[in-house]
SEDO-183513 format. One record per residue (C-alpha): residue in one letter; x, y, z. Coordinates in pm, whole numbers, plus 50000, padded with zeros to 5 digits. Each point is the difference from the previous one (the first is absolute). Layout:
! SEDO-183513
{code=a; px=X; py=Y; pz=Z} $
...
//
This chain:
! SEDO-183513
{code=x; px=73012; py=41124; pz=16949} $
{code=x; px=50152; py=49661; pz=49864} $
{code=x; px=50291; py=50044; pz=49841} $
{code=x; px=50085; py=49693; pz=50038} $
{code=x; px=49713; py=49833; pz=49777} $
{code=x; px=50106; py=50240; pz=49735} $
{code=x; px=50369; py=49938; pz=49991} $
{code=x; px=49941; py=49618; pz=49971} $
{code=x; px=49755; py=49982; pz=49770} $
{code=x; px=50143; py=50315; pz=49806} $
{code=x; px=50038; py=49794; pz=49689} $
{code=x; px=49629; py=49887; pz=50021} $
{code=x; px=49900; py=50277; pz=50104} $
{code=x; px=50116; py=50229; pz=49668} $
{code=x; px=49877; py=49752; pz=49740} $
{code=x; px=49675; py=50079; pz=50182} $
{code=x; px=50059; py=50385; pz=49953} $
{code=x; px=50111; py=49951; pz=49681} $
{code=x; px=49680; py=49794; pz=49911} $
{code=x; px=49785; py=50243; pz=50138} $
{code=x; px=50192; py=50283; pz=49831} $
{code=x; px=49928; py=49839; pz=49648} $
{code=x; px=49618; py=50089; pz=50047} $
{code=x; px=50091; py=50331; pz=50131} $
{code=x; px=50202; py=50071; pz=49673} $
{code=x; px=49748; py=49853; pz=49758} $
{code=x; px=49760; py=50292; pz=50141} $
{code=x; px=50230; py=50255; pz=50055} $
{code=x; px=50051; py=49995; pz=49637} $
{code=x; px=49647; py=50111; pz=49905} $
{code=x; px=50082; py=50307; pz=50241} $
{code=x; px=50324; py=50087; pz=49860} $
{code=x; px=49882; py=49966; pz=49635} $
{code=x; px=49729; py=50218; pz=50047} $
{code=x; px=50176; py=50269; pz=50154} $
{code=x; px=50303; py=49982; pz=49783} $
{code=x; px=49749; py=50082; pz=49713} $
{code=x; px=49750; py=50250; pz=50147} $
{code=x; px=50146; py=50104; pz=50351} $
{code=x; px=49704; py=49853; pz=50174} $
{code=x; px=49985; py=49749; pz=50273} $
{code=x; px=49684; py=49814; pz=49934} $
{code=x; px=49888; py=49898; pz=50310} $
{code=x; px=49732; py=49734; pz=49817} $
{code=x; px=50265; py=49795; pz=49896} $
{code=x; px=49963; py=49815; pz=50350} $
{code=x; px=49680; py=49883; pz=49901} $
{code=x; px=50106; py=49901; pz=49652} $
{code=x; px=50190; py=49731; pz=50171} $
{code=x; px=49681; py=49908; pz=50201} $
{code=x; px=49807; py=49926; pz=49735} $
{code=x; px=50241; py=49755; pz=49853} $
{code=x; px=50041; py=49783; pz=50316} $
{code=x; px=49612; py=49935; pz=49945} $
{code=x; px=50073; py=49958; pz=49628} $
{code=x; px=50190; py=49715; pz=50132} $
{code=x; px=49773; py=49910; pz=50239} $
{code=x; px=49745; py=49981; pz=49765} $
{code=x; px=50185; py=49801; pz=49707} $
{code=x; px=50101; py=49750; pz=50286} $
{code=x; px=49619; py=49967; pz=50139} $
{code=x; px=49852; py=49961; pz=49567} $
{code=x; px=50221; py=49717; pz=49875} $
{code=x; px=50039; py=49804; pz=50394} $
{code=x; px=50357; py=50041; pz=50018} $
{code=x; px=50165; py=49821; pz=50317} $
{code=x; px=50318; py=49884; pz=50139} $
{code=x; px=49869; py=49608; pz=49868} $
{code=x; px=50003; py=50062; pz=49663} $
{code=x; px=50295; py=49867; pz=49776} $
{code=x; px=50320; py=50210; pz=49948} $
{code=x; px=49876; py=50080; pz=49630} $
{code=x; px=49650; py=50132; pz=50111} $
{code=x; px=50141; py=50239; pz=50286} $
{code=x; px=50249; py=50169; pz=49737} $
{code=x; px=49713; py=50026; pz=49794} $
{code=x; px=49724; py=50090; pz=50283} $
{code=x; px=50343; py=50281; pz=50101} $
{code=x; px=50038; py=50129; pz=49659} $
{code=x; px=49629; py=50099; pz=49965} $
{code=x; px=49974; py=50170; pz=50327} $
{code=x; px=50295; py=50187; pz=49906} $
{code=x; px=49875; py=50148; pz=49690} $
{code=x; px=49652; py=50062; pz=50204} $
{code=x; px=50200; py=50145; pz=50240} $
{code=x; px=50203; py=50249; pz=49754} $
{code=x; px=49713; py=50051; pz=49789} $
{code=x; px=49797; py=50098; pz=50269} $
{code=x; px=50225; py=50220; pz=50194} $
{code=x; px=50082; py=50193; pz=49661} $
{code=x; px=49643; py=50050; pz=49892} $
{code=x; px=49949; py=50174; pz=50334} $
{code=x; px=50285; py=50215; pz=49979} $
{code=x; px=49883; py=50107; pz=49647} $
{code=x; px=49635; py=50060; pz=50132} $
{code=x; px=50168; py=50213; pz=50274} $
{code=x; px=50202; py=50174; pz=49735} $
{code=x; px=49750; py=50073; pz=49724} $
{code=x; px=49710; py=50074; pz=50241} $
{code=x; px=50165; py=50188; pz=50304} $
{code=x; px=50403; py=50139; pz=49854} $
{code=x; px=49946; py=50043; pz=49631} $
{code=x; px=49666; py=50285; pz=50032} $
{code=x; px=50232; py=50210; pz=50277} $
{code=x; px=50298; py=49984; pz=49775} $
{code=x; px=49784; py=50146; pz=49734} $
{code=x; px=49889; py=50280; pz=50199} $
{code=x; px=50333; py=50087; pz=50126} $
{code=x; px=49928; py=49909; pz=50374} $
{code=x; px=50260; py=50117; pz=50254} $
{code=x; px=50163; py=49677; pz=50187} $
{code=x; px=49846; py=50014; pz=50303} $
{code=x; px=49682; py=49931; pz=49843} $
{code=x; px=50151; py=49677; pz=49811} $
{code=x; px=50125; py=49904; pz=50397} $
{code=x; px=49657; py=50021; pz=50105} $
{code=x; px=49833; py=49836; pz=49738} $
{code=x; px=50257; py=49711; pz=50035} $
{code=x; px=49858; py=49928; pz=50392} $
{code=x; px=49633; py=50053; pz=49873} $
{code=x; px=50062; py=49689; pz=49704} $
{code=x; px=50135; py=49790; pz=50269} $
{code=x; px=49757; py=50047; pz=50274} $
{code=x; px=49695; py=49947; pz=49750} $
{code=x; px=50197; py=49683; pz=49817} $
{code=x; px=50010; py=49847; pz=50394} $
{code=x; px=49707; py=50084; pz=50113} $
{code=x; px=49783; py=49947; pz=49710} $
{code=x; px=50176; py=49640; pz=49952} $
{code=x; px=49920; py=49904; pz=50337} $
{code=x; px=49667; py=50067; pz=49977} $
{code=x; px=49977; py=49807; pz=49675} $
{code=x; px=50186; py=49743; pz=50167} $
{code=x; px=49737; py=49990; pz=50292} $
{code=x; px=49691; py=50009; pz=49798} $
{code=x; px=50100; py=49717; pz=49771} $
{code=x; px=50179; py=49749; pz=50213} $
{code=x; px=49893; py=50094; pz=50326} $
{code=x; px=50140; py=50226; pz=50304} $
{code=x; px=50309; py=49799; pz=50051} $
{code=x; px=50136; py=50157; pz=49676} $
{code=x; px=49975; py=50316; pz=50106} $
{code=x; px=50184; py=50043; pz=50272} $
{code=x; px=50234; py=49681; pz=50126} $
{code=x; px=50302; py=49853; pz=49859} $
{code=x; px=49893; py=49752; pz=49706} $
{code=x; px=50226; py=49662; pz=49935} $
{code=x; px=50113; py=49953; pz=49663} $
{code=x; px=50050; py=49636; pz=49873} $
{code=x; px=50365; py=49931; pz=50058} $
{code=x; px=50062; py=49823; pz=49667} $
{code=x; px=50358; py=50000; pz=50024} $
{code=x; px=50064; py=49827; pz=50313} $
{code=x; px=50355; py=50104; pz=50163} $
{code=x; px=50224; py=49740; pz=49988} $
{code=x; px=50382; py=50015; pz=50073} $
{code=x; px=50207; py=49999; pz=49699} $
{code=x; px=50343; py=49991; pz=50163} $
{code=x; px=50198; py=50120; pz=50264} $
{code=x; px=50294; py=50128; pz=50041} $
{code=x; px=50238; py=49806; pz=50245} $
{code=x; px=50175; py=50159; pz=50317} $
{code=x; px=49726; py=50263; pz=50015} $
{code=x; px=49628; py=49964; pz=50118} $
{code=x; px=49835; py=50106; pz=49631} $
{code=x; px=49757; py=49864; pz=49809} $
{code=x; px=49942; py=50094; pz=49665} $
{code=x; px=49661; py=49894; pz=49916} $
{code=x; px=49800; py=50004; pz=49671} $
{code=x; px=49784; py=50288; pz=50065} $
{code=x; px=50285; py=50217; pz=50052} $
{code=x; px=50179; py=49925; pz=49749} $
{code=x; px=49657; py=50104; pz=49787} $
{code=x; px=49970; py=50320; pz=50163} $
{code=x; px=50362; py=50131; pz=50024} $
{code=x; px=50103; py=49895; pz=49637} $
{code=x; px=49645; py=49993; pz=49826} $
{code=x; px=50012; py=50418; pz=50167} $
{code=x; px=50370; py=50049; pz=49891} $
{code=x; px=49913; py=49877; pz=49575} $
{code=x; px=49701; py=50228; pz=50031} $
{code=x; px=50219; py=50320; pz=50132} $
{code=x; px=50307; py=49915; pz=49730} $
{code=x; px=49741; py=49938; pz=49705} $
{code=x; px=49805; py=50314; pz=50079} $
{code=x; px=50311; py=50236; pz=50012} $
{code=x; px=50102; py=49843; pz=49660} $
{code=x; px=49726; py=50076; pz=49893} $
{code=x; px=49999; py=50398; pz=50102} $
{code=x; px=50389; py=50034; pz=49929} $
{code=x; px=50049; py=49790; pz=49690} $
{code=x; px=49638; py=49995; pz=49790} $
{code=x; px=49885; py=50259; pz=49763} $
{code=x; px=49664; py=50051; pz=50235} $
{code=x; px=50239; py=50051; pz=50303} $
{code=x; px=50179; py=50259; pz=49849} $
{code=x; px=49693; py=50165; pz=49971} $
{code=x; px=49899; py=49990; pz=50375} $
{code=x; px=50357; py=50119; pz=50093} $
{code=x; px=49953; py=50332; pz=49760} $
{code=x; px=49648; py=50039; pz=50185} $
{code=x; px=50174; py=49955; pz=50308} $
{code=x; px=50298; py=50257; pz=49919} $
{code=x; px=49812; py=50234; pz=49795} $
{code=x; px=49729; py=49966; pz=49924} $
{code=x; px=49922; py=50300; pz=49788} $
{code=x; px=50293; py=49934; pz=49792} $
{code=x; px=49859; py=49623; pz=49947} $
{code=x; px=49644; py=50137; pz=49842} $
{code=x; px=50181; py=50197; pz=49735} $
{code=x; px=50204; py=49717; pz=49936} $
{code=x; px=49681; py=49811; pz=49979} $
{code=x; px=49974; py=49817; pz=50276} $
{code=x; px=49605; py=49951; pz=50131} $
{code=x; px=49997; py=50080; pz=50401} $
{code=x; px=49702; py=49764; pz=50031} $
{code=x; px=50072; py=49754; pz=49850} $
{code=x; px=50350; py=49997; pz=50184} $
{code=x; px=49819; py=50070; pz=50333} $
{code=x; px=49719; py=49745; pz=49901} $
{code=x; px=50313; py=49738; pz=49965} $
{code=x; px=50141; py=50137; pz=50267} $
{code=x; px=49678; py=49929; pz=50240} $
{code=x; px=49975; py=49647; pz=49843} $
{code=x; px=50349; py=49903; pz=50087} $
{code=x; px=49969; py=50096; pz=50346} $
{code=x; px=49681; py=49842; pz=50053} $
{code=x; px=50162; py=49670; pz=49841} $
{code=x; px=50245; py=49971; pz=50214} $
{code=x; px=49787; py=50037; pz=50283} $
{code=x; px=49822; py=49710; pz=49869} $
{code=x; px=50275; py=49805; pz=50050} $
{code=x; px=50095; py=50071; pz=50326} $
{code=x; px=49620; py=49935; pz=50089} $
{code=x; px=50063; py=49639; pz=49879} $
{code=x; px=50317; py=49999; pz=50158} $
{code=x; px=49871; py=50143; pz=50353} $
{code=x; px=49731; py=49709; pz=49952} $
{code=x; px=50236; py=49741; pz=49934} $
{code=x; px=50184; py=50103; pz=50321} $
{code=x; px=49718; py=50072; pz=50234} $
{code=x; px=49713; py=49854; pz=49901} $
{code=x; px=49715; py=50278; pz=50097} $
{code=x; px=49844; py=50299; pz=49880} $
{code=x; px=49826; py=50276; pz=50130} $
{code=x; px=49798; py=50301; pz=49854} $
{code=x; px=50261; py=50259; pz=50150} $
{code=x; px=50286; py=49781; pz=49952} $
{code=x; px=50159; py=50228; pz=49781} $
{code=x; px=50007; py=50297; pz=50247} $
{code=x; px=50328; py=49899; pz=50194} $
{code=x; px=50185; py=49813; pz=49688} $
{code=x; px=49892; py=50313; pz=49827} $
{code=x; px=50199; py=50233; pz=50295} $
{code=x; px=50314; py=49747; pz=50016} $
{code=x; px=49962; py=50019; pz=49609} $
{code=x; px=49985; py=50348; pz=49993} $
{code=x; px=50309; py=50011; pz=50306} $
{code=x; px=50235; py=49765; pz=49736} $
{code=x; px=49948; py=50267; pz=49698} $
{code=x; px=50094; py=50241; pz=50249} $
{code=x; px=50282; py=49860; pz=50143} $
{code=x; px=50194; py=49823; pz=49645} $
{code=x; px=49872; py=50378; pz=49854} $
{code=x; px=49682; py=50068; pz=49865} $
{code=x; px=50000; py=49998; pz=49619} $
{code=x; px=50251; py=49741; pz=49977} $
{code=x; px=49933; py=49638; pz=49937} $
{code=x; px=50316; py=49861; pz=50124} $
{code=x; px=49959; py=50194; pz=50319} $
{code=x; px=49687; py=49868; pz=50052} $
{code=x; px=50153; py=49618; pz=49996} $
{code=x; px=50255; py=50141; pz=50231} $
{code=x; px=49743; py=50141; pz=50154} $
{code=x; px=49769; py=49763; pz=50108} $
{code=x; px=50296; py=49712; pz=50085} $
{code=x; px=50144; py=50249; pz=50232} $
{code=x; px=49660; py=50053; pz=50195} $
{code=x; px=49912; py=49636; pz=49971} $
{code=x; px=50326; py=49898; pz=50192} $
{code=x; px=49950; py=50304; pz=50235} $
{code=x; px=49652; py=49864; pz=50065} $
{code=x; px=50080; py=49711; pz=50070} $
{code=x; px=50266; py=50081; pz=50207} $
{code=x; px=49796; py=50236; pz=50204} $
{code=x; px=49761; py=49715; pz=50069} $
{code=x; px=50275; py=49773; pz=50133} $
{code=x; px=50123; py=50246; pz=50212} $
{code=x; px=49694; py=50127; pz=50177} $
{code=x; px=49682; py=49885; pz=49860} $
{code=x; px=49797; py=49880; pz=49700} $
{code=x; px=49788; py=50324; pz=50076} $
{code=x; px=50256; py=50230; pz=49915} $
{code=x; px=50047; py=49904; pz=49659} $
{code=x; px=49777; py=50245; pz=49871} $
{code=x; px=50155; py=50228; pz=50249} $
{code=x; px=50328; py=49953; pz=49854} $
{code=x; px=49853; py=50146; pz=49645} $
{code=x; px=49842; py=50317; pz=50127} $
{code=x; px=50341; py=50048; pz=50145} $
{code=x; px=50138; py=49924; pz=49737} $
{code=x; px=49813; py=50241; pz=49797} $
{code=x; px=50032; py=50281; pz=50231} $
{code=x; px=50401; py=49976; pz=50065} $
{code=x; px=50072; py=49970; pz=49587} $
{code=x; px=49743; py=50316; pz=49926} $
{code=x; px=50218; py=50173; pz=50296} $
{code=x; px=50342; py=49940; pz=49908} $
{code=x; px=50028; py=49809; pz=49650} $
{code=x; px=49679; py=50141; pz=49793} $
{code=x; px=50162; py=49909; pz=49707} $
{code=x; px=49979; py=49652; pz=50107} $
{code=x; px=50323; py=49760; pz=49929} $
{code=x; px=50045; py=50061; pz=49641} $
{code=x; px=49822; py=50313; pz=49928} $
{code=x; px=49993; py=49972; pz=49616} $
{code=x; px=49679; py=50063; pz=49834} $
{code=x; px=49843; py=49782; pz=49705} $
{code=x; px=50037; py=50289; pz=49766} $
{code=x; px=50406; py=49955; pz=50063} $
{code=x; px=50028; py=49652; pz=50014} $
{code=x; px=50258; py=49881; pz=49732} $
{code=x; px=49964; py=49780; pz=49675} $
//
């Protein structure tokens, strides 16, 4: 254990947690959504986020984009991947919805059945992209880590004197570019006319079709939002790693899943609280002990809150989130 390596570079060491945590939240959202509108943990939603890193990969790879290019053609070469990115991730979450939730829901199927069918989506999205990935570009892409072009190069923006940080560029990007896409998302579900009608789905949602409210349209949006956001923290993950993988989303999808948990599933603030807290804790962990128990730390994580705080932090569901 090296406590000492954590207490000196504790400043350091939390803007790293907290960086980290900003991805976290970005997917934990698409879980807590969900289940805040149909009490269903869709356990595809890992994959959603997948498929935008190589939406990003992709849009990178099309138009050439590298770290050489001038400041004006890596906003713009950033911008498209982006939308790629969302537009990607939220098509697949519809396709998951319309194709896999929406024919149970009609039928009335009992939740474990909507569990289950959740794992099946997400084992045939990974499997069935890394074959495609194989085929087409070659065994590498199967089954290995894949670089992505690090068009934003890190450089160090400032620092702050007395104390060993450095704030760079890129983490500037992820923690506030992560933080505007949290605060304009629950405006958007606590102040808009639309996200008034996902929190009457959410609280009642046989009240909300007499009212007039269309459930599938509102879980349709509700699908598309989630899978957005995971767009973005695809881009973002990119921007702060620079690789892919076809199962990439299978651990960021646990941790996701662990922050939801933790800030309280069905609440979007939580699930910023959320996924800062297990960022730090991560982080922390890794300090500590080793990198290798950072995914450690999140089962634990996981396990401890489901034992003792199953509510999670806040424990307020969508449906009773205020205007």
């Amino acid at each position: 254990m090296d406590f000492d390596a954590l207490i000196n570079g504790l400043d350091r060491h939390t803007l790293d947690g907290i960086t980290r945590g900003s991805i976290y939240a970005l997917v934990a959202l698409g879980y807590t959504m969900v289940y805040g509108v149909m009490k269903l943990i869709n356990f595809a939603h890992s994959e959603v986020f997948m498929v935008g890193t190589w939406a990003t990969l992709g849009t990178y790879t099309l138009i050439g984009a590298s770290s050489g290019m001038g400041v004006g053609m890596i906003i713009g070469a950033t911008v498209l991947a982006l939308l790629a990115a969302m537009l990607a991730s939220a098509g697949t979450a519809l396709a998951v919805e319309r194709i896999a939730y929406r024919p149970l829901r009609k039928k009335g199927a009992p939740p474990l059945i909507f569990l289950i069918t959740g794992i099946g989506c997400s084992m045939v999205l990974v499997e069935t992209f890394g074959q495609v990935l194989k085929v087409f570009f070659g065994p590498p892409f199967g089954r290995v880590l894949v670089n992505v072009p690090a068009v934003l190069p890190t450089k160090v923006v400032f620092t702050i004197p007395g104390i060993d940080l450095a704030i760079t560029n890129t983490r500037i990007i992820i923690i506030f570019g992560a933080i505007a896409m949290m605060v304009a998302l629950d405006f958007f579900v606590n102040k808009s006319r639309l996200g008034r009608g996902v929190r009457a789905v959410a609280q009642d949602p046989d009240t909300a079709s007499l009212m007039g409210v269309n459930q599938d349209r509102v879980i349709m949006l509700v699908f598309v939002l989630g899978g957005a956001m995971a767009g973005v923290a695809a881009l973002l993950f990119t921007i702060q790693y620079d690789s892919t993988k076809f199962d990439i989303g299978f651990i960021i999808g646990v941790k996701a899943f662990t922050a939801a948990v933790l800030g309280g599933i069905g609440n979007l603030r939580g699930a910023l609280i959320g996924g800062l807290v297990l960022g730090v804790v991560e982080v922390y962990a890794s300090t500590v002990w080793d990198s290798s128990w950072a995914d450690v730390t999140a089962f634990v994580v996981l396990v401890l809150v489901l034992m003792f705080r199953p509510t999670g932090l806040l424990g307020e569901s969508l449906g009773k989130a205020r205007a």
